[in-house]
TIZATI-438336 format. One record per atom (N, C-alpha, C, O): x, y, z; atom name; residue in one letter. Coordinates in Angstrom, 1 decimal, decimal comma. Atoms other than C-alpha are relative to their C-alpha. Layout:
TIZATI-438336
{vexnu {X; Y; Z}; "CA"; "A"}
...
//
This chain:
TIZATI-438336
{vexnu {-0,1; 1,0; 1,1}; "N"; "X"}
{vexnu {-5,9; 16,6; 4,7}; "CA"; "X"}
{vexnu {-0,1; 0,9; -1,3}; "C"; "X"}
{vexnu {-0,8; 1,8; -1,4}; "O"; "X"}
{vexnu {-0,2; -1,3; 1,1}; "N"; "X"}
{vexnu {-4,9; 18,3; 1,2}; "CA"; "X"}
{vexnu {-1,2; -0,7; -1,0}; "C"; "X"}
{vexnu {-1,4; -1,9; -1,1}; "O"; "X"}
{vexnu {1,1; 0,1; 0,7}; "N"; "X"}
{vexnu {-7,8; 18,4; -1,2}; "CA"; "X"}
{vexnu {-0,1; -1,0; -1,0}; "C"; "X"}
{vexnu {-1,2; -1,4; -1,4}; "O"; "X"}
{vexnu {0,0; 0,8; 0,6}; "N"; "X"}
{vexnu {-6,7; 16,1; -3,3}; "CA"; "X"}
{vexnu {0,3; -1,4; 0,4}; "C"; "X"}
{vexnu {0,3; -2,3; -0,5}; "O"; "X"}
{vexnu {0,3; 1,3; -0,9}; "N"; "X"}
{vexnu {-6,5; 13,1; -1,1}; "CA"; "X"}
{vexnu {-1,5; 0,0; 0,1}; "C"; "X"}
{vexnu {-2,2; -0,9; -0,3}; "O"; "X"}
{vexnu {1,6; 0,1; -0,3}; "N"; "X"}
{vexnu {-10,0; 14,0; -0,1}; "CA"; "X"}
{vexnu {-0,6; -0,2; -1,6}; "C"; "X"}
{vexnu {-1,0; -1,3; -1,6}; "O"; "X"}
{vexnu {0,1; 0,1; 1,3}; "N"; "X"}
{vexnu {-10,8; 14,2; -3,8}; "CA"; "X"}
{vexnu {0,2; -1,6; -0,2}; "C"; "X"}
{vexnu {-0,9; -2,2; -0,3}; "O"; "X"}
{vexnu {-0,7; 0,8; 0,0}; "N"; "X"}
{vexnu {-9,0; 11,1; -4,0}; "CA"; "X"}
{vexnu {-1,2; -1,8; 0,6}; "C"; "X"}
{vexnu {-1,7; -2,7; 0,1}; "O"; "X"}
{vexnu {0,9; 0,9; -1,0}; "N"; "X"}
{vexnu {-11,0; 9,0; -1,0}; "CA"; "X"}
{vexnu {-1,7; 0,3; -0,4}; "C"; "X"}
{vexnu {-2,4; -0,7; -0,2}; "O"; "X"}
{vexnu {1,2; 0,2; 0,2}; "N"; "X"}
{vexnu {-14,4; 10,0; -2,0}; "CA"; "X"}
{vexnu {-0,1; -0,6; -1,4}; "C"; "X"}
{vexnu {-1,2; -1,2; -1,6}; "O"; "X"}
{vexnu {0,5; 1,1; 0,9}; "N"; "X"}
{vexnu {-14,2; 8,3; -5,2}; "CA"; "X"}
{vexnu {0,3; -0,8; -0,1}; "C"; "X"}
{vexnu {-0,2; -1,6; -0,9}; "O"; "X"}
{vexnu {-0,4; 1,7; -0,7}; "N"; "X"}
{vexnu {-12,6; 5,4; -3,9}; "CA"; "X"}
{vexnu {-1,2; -0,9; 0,9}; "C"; "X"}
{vexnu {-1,4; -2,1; 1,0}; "O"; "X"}
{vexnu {1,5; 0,3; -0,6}; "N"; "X"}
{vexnu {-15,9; 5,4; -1,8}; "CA"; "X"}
{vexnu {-1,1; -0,2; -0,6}; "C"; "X"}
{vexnu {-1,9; -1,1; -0,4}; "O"; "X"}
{vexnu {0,9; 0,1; 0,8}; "N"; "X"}
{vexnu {-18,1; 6,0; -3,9}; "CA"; "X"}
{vexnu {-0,3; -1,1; -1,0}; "C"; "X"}
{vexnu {-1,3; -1,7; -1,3}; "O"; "X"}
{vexnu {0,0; 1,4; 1,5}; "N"; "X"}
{vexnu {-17,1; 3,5; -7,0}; "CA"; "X"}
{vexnu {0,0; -1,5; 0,8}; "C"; "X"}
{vexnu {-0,7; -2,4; 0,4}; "O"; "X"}
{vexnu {0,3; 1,2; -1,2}; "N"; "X"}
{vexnu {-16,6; 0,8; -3,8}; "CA"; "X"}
{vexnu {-1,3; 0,1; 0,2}; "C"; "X"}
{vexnu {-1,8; -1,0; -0,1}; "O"; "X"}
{vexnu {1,2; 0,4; -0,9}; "N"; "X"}
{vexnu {-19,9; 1,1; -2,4}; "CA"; "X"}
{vexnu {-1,2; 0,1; -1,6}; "C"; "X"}
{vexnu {-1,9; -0,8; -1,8}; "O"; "X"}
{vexnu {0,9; 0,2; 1,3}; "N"; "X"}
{vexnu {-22,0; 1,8; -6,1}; "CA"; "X"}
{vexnu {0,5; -1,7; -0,4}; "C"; "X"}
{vexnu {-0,3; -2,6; -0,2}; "O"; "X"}
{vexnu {-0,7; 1,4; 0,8}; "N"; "X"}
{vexnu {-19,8; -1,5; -7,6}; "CA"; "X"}
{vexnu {-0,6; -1,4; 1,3}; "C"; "X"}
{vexnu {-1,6; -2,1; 1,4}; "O"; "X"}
{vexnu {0,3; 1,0; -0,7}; "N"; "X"}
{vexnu {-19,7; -3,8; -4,9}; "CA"; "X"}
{vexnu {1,2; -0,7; -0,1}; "C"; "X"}
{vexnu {1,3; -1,9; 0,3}; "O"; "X"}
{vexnu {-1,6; 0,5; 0,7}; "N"; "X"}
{vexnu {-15,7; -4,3; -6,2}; "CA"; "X"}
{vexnu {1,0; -0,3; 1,1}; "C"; "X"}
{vexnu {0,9; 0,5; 2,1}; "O"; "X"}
{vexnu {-1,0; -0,3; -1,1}; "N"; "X"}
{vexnu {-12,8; -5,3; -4,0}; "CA"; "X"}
{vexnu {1,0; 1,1; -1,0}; "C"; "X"}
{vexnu {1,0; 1,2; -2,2}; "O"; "X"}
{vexnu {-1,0; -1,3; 0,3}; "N"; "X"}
{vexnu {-10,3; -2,4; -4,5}; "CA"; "X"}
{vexnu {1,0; 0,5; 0,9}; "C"; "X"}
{vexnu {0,8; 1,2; 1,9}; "O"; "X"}
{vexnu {-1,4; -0,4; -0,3}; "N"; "X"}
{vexnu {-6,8; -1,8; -3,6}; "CA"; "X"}
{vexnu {0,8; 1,1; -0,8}; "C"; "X"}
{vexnu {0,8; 1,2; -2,0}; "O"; "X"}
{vexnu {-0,4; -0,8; 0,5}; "N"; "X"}
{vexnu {-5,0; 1,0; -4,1}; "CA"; "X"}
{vexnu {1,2; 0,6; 0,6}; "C"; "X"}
{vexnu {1,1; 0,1; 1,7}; "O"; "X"}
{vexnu {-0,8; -0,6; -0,5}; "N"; "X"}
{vexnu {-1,7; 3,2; -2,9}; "CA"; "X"}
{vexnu {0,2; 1,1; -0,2}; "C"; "X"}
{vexnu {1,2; 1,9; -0,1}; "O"; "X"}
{vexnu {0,4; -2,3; 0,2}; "N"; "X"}
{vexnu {-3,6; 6,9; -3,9}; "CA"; "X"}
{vexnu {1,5; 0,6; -1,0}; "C"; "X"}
{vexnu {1,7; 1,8; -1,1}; "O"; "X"}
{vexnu {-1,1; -0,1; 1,1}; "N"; "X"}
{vexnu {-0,2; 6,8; -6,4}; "CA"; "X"}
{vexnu {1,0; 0,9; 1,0}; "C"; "X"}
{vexnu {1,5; 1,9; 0,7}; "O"; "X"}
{vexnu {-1,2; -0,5; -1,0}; "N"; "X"}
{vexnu {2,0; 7,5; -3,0}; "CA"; "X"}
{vexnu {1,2; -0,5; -0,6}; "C"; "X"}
{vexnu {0,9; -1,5; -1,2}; "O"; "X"}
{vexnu {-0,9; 1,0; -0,1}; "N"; "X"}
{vexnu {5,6; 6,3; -3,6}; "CA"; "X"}
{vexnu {0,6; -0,1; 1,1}; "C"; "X"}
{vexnu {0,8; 0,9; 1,9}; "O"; "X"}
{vexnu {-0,7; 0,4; -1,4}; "N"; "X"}
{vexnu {7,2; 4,4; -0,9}; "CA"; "X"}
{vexnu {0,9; 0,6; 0,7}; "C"; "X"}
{vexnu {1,8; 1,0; -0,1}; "O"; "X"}
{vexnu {-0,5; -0,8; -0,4}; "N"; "X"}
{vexnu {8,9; 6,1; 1,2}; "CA"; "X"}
{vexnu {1,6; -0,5; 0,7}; "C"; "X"}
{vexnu {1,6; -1,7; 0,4}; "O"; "X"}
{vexnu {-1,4; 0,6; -0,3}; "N"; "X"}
{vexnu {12,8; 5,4; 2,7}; "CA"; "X"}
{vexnu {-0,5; -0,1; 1,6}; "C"; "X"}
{vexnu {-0,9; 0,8; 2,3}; "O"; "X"}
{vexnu {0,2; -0,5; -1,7}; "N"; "X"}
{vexnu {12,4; 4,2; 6,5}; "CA"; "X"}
{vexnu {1,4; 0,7; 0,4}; "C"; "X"}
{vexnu {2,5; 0,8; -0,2}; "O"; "X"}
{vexnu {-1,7; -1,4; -0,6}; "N"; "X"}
{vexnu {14,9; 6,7; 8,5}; "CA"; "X"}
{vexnu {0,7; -1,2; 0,6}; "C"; "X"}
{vexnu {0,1; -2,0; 1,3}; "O"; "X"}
{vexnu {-1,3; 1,0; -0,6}; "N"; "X"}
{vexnu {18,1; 4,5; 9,6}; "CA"; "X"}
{vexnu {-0,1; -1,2; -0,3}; "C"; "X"}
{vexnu {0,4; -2,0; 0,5}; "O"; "X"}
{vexnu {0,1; 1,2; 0,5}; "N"; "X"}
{vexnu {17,4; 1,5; 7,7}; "CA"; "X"}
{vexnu {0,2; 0,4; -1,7}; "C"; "X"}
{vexnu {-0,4; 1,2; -2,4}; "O"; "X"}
{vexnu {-0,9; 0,1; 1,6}; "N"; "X"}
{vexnu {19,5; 1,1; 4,2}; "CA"; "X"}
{vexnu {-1,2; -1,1; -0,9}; "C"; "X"}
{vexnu {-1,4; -2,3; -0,8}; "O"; "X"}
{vexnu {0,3; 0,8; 1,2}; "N"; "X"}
{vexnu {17,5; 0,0; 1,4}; "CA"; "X"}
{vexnu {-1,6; -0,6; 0,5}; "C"; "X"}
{vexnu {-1,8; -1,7; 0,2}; "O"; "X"}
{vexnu {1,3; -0,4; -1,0}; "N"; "X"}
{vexnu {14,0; 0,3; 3,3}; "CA"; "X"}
{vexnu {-1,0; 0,7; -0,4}; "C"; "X"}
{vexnu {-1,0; 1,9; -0,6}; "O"; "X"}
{vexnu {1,0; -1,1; 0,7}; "N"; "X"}
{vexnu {11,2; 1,7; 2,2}; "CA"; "X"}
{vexnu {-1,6; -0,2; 0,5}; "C"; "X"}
{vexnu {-2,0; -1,4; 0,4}; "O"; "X"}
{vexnu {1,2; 0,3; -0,7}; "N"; "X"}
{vexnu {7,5; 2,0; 3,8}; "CA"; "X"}
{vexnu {-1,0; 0,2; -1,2}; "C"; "X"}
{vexnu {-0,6; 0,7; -2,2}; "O"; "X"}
{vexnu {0,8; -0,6; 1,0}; "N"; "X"}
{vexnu {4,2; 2,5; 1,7}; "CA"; "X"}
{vexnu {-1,5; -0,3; 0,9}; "C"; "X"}
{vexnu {-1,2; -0,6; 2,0}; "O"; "X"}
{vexnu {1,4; 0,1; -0,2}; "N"; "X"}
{vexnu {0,2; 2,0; 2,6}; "CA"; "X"}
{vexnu {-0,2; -0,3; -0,9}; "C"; "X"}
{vexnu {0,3; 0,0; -1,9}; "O"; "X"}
{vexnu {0,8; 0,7; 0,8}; "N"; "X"}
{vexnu {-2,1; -0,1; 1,1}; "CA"; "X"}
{vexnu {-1,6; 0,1; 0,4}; "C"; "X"}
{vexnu {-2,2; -0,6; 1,3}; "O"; "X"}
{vexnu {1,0; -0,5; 0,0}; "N"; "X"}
{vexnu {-5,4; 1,4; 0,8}; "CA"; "X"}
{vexnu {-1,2; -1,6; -0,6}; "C"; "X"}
{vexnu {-0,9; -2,3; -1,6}; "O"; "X"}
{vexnu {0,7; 0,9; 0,0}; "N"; "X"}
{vexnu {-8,4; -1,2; 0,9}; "CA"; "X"}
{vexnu {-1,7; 0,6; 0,4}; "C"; "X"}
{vexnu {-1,9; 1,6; 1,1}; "O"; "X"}
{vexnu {1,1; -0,3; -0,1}; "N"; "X"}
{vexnu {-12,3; -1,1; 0,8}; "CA"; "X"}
{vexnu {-1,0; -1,8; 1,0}; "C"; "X"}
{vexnu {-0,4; -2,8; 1,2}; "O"; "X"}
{vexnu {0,6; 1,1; -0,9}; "N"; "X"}
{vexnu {-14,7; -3,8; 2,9}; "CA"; "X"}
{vexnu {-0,5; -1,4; -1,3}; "C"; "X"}
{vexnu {-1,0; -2,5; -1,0}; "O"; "X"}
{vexnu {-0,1; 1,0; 0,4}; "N"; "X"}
{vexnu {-14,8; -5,9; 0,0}; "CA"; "X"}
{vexnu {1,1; -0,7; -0,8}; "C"; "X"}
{vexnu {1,1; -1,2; -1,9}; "O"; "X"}
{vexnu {-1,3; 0,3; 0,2}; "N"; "X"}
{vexnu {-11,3; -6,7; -0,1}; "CA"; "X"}
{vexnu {0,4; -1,1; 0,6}; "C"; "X"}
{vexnu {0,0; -1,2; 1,8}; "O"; "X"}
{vexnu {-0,3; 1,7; -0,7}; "N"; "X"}
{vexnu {-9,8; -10,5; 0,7}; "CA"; "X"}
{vexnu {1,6; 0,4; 0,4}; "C"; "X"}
{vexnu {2,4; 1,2; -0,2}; "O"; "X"}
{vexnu {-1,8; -0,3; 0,2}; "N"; "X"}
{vexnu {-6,3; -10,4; 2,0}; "CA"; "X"}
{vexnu {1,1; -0,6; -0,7}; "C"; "X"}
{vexnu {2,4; -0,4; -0,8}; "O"; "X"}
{vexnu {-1,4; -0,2; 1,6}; "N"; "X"}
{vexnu {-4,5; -11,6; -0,7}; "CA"; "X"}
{vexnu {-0,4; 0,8; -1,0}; "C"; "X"}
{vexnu {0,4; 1,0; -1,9}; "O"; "X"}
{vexnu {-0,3; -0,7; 1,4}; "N"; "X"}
{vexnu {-6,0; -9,3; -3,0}; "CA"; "X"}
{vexnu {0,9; 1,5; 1,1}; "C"; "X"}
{vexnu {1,5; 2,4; 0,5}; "O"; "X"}
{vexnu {-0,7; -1,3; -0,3}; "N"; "X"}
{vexnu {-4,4; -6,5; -0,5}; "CA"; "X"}
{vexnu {1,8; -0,9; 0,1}; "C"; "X"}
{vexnu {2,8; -0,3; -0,3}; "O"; "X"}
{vexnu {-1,2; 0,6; 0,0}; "N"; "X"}
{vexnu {-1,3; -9,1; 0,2}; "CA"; "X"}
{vexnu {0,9; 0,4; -1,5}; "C"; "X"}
{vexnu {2,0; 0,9; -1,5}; "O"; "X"}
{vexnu {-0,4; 0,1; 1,2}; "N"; "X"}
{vexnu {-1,0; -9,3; -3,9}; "CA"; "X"}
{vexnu {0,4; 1,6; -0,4}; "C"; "X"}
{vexnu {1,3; 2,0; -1,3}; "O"; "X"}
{vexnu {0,2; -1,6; 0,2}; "N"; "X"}
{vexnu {-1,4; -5,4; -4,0}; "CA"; "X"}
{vexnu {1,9; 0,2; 0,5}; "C"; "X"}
{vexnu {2,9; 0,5; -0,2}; "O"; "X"}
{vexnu {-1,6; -0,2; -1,1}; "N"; "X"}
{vexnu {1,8; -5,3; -1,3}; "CA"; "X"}
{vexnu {1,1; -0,6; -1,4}; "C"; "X"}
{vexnu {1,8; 0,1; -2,1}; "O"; "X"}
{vexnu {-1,0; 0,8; 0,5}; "N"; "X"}
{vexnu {3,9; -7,6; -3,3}; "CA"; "X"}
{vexnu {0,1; 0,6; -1,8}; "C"; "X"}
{vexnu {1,1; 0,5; -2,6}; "O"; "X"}
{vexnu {-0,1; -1,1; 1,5}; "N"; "X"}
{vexnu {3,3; -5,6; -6,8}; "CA"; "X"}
{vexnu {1,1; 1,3; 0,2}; "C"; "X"}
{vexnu {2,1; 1,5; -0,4}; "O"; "X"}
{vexnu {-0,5; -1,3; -0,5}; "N"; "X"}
{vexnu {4,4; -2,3; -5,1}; "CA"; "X"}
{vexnu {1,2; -0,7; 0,5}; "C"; "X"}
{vexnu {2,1; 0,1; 0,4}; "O"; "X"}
{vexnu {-1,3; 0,0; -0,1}; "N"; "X"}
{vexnu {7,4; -4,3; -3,8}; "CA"; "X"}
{vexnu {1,0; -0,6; -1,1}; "C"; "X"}
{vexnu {2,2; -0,4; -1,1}; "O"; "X"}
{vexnu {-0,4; 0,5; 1,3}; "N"; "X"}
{vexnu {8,2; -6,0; -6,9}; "CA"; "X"}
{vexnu {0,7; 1,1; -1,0}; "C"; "X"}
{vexnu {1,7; 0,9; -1,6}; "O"; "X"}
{vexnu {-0,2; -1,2; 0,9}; "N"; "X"}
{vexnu {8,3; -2,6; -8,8}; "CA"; "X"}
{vexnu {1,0; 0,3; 0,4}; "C"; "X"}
{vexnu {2,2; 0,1; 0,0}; "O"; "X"}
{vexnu {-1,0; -0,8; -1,2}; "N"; "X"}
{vexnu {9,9; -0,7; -6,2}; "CA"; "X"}
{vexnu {1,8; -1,0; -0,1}; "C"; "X"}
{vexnu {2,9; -0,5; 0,4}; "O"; "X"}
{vexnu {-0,9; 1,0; -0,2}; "N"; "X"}
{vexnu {12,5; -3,4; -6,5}; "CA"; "X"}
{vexnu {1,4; -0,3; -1,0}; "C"; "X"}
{vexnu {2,6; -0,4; -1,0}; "O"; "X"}
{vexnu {-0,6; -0,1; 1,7}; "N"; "X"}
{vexnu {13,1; -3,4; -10,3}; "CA"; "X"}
{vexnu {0,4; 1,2; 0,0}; "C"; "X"}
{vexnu {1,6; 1,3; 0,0}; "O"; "X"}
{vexnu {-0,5; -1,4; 0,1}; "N"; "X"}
{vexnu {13,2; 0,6; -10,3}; "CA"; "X"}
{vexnu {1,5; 0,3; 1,0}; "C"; "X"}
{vexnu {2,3; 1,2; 0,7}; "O"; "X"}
{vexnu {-1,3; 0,0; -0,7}; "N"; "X"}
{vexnu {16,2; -0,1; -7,4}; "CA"; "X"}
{vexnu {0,9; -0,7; -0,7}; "C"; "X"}
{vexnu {2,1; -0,4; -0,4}; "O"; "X"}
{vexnu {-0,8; 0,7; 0,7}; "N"; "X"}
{vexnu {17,8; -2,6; -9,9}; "CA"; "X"}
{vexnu {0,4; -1,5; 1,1}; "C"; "X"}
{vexnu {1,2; -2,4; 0,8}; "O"; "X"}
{vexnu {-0,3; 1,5; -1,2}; "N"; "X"}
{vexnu {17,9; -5,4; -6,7}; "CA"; "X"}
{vexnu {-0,7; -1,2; -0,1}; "C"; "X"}
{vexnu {-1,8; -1,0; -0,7}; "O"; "X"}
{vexnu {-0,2; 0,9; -0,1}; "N"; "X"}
{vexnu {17,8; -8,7; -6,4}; "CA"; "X"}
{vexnu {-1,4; -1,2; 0,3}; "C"; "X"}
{vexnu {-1,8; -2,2; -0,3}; "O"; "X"}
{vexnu {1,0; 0,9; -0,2}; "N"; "X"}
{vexnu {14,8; -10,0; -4,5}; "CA"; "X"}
{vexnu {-0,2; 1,3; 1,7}; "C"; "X"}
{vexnu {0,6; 2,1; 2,1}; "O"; "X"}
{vexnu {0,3; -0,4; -0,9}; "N"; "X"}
{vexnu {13,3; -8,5; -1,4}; "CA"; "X"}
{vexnu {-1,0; -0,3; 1,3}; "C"; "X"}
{vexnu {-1,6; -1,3; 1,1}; "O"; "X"}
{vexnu {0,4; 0,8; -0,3}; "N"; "X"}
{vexnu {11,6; -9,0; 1,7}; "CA"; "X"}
{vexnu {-1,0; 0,6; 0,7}; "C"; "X"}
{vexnu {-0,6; 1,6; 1,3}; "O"; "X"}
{vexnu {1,1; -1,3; -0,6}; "N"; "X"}
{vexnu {7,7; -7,6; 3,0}; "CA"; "X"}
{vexnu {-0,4; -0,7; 1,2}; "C"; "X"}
{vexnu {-0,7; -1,9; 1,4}; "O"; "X"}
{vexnu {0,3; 0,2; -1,6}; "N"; "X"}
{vexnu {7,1; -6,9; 6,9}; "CA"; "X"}
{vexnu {-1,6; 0,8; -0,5}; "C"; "X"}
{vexnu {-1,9; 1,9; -1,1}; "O"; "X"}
{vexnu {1,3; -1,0; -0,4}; "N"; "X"}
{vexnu {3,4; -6,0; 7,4}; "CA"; "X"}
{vexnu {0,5; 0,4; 1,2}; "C"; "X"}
{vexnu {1,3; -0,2; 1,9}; "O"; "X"}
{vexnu {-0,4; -0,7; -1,3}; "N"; "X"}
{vexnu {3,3; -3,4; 10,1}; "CA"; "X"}
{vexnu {-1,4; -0,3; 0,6}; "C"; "X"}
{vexnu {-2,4; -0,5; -0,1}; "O"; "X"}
{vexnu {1,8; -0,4; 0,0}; "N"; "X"}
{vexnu {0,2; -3,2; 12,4}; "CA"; "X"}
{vexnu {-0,7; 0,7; 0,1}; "C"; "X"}
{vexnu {-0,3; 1,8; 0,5}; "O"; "X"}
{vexnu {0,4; -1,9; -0,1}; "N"; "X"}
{vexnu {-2,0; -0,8; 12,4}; "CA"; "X"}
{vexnu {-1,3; -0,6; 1,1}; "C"; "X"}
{vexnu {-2,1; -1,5; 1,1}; "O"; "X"}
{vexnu {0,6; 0,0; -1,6}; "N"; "X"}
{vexnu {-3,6; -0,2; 15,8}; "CA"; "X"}
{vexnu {-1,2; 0,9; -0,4}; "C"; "X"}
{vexnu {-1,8; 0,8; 0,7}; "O"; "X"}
{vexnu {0,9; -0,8; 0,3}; "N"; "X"}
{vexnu {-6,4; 2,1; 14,5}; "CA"; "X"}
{vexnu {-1,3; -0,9; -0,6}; "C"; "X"}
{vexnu {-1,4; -1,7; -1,5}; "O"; "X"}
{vexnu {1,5; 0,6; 0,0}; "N"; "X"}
{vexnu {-10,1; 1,1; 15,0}; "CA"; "X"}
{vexnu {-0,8; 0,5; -1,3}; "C"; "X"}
{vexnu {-1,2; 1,6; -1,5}; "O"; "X"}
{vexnu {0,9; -0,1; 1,4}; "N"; "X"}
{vexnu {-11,8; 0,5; 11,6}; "CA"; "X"}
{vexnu {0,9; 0,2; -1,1}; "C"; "X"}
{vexnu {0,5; -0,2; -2,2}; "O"; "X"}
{vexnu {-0,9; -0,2; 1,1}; "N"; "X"}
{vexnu {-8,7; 1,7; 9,5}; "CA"; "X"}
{vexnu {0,0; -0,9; -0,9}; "C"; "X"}
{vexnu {0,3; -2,0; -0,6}; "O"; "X"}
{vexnu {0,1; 1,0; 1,4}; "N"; "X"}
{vexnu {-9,0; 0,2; 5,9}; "CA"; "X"}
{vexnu {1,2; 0,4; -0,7}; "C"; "X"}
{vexnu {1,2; 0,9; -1,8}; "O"; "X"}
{vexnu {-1,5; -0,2; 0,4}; "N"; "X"}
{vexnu {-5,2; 0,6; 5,8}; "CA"; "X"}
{vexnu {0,8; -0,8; 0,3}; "C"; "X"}
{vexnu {0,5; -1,1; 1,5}; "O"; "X"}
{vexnu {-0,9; 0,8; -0,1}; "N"; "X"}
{vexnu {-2,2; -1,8; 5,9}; "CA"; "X"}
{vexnu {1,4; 0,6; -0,3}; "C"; "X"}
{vexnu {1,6; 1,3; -1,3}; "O"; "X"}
{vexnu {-1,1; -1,2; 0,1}; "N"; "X"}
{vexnu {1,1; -0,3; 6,2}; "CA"; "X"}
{vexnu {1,1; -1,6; -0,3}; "C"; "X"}
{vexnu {0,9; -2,7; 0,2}; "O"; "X"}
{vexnu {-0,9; 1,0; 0,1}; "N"; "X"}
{vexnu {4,0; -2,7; 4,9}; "CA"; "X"}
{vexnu {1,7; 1,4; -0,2}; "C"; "X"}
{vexnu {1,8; 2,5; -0,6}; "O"; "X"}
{vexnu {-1,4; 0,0; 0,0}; "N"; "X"}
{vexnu {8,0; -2,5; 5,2}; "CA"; "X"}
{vexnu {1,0; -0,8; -1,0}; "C"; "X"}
{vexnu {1,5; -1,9; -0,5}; "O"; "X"}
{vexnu {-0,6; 0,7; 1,1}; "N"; "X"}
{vexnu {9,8; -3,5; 1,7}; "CA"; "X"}
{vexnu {1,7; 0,0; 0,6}; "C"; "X"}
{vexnu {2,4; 1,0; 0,7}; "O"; "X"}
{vexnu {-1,6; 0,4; -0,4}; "N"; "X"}
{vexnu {13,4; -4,6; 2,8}; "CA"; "X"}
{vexnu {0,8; -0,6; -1,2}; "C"; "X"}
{vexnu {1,2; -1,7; -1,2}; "O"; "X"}
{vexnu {-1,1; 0,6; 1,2}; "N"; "X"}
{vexnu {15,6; -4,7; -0,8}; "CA"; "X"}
{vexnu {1,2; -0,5; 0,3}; "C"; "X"}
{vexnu {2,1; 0,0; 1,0}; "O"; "X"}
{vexnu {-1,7; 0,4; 0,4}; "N"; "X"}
{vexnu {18,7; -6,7; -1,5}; "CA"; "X"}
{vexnu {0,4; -0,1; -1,1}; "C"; "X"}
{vexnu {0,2; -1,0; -1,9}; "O"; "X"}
{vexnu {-0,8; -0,6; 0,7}; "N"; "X"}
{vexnu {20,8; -4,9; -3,6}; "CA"; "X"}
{vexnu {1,4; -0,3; -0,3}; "C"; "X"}
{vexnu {2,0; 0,5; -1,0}; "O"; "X"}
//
């Protein structure tokens, strides 16, 4: 893991567990293109234990909203993926633009 992720995650931990805050975040990844799907794009949604699922739902739907505008498209459409990983305070979604 490169040092600044880790950098990254301990003060995500730290300001979560001192505060008591829900907190969402995407570590300022950008979404990524899925391979063989046109106009596709994946990202993570980073989350702490006092997070509701709309404030991570609302999180998703910002990052596809942007993502959306910076493509110049239309409207778009978000797949949560699941994430099979025990304890993971991650949510992986699939933004599908129409362009």
């Amino acid at each position: 893991m490169c040092k600044k992720m880790v950098q990254y995650l301990l003060v995500f931990i730290l300001f979560s567990v001192l505060t008591g805050c829900a907190i969402t975040t995407l570590y300022g990844k950008k979404p990524a293109p899925v391979q063989g799907e046109k106009n596709a794009y994946r990202y993570t949604v980073y989350f702490n234990i006092f997070t509701s699922k709309t404030d991570i739902e609302k999180r998703a739907h910002e990052a596809a909203e942007k993502l959306s505008a910076e493509k110049k498209c239309k409207s778009y459409d978000l797949e949560k993926i699941p994430n099979t990983t025990l304890g993971a305070m991650t949510v992986d979604y699939i933004a599908r633009l129409h362009c």
